[in-house]
N, C-alpha and C positions, 0 to 999 in steps of 0.2 A: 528655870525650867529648861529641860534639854530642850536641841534643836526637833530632833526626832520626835518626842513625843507632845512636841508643840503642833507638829505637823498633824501627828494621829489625830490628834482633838478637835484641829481645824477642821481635816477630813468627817470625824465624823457631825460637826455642826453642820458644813455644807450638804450633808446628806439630808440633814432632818430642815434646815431653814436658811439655808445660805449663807451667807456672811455673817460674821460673830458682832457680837455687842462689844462697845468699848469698853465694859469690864471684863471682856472674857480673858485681855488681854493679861500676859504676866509682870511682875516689876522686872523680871530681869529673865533674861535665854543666854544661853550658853551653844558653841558649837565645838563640832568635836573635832580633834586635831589634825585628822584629815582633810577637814576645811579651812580651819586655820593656815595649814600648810599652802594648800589652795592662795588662798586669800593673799597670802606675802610675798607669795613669786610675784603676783598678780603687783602688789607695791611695788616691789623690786625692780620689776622689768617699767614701771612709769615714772619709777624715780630716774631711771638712768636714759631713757628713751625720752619722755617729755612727751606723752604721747597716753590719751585714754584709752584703756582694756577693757571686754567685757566676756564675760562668760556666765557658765546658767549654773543653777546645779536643779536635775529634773529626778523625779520618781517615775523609775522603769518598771513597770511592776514588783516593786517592793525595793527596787536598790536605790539607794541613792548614787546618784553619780555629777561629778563637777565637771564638765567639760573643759576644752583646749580653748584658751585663751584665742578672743578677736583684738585685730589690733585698728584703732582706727588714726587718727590725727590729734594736733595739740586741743583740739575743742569738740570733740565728738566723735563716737562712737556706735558705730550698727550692731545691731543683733540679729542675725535671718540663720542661726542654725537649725538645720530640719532632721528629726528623729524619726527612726525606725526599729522596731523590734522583732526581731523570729526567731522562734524555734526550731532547734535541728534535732531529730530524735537520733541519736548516736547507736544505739544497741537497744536491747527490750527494758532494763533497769534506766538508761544515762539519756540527759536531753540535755542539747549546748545552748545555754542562751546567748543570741548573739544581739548586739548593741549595736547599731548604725547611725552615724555622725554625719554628716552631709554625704552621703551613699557611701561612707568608708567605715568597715569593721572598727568602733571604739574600741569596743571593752568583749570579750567572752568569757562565761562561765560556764562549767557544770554543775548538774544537778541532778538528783534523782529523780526519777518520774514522780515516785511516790510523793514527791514535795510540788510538785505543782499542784497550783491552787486554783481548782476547777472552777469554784464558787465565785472568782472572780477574773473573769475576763483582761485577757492582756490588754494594756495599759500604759499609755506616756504625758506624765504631767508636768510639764513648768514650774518649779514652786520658788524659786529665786531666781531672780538676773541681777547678777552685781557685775558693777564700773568701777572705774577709775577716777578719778578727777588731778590733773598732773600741778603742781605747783604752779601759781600762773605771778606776772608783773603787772600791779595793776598801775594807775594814769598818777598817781605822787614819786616810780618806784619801788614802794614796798611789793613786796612775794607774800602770794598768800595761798589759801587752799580754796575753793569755790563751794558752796554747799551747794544742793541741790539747783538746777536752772527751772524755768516754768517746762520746758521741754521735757524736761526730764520725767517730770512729774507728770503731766497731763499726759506720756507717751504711758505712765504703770495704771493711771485711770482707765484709760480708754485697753488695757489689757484686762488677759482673766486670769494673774495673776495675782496672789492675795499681799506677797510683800514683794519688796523692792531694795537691793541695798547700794550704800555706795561708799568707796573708800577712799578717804585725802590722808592728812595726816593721823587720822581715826576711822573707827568703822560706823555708817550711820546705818541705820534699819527702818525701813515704814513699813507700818500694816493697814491693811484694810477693814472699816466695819462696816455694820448693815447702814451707817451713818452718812459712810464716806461720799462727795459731791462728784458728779462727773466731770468736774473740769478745775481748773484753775481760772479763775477768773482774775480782769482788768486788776482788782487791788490787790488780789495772790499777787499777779505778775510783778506790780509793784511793788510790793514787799520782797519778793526771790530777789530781785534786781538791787533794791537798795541792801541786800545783803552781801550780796557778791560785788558789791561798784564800792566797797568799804573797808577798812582795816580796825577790826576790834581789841584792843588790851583786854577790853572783859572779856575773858572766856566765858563766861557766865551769860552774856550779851543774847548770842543765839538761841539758847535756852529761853531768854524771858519772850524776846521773837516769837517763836512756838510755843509757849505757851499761851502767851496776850492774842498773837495775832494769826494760829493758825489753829487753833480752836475749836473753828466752827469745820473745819474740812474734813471730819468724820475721822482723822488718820490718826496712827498713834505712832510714835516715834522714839527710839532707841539711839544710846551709843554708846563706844567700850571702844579703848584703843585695841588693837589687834592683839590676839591672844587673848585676850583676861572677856571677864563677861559685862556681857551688854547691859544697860540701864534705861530702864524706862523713863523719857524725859517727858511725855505726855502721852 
């Protein structure tokens, strides 16, 4: 399923009962090249810097847009970008819309009046924050990529945001259902940890992980190396 019209559906479930069931979910999303494109500078710049990115991509009313990459340190990363929207009426036919990024002009468009959509009220949503995670050395030597930390995850809980992505050497995706727990709890924590404190040969390894042992967390989880389409792994 496209990204966009994953979005619409979500949209309109939270209208009618909040968060979807774990089968609303699809086997598999796809994003479109513009994100992709996003998504790989976003690689690029933590492959060479050693250093976690994040940025959002938010629904301005009705646009999608990826914002400018935050840079944090080799183990974490903030997100406190603040959004704003206005309209500037240009002439009797043209309105500018203009996009505000921490009080600085993003992005502007025209539009014709006739296309504004009265019926619904201007509008700024959150619908993705994705990260980085930089290749790290763990305590034998070995270089590995880190999945998800309890931080990470307790921080998209405690958000109203419905997914969460993150990118190592692949791209992972969680969603939210009507299911999902508000916290990671003491055996979550121990499970993220004994993941990340580890070197797997089976690829396969972290899949059976989330399958077995994260189950019960209401989430559902994807992954797809960059570019190609994502897989529902639960």
């Amino acid at each position: 399923m496209k990204f966009e019209l994953l979005l619409e559906k979500i949209y309109e479930f939270e209208a009618k009962s909040g968060l979807p069931p774990f089968s609303f979910w699809p086997p598999q999303i796809s994003f479109s090249r513009s994100i992709w494109k996003s998504a790989k500078n976003m690689k690029r710049k933590t492959s060479k810097k050693g250093w976690e990115y994040s940025a959002n991509i938010v629904d301005v009313h009705g646009d999608l847009i990826f914002t400018d990459m935050q840079s944090g340190n080799t183990k974490n990363v903030k997100s406190n970008q603040r959004f704003k929207l206005k309209y500037k009426q240009l002439n009797d036919d043209l309105l500018e819309k203009q996009i505000y990024l921490n009080d600085k002009i993003f992005q502007k468009k025209k539009m014709k009046i006739s296309r504004f959509d009265k019926e619904k009220p201007p509008y700024i949503k959150p619908v993705l924050n994705i990260h980085t995670h930089p290749e790290q050395e763990i305590s034998n030597g070995s270089k590995v990529y880190s999945f998800f930390s309890p931080t990470d995850l307790n921080t998209f809980l405690y958000s109203n945001s419905v997914m969460f992505g993150l990118i190592t050497e692949i791209f992972w995706l969680v969603g939210k259902t009507d299911k999902t727990i508000s916290r990671i709890g003491p055996n979550g924590i121990k499970t993220l940890e004994r993941i990340n404190q580890s070197v797997h040969k089976d690829k396969s390894y972290l899949e059976s992980v989330i399958i077995d042992e994260m189950k019960d967390w209401g989430l559902v989880f994807y992954k797809g190396r960059l570019n190609s389409t994502l897989k529902r792994v639960l």
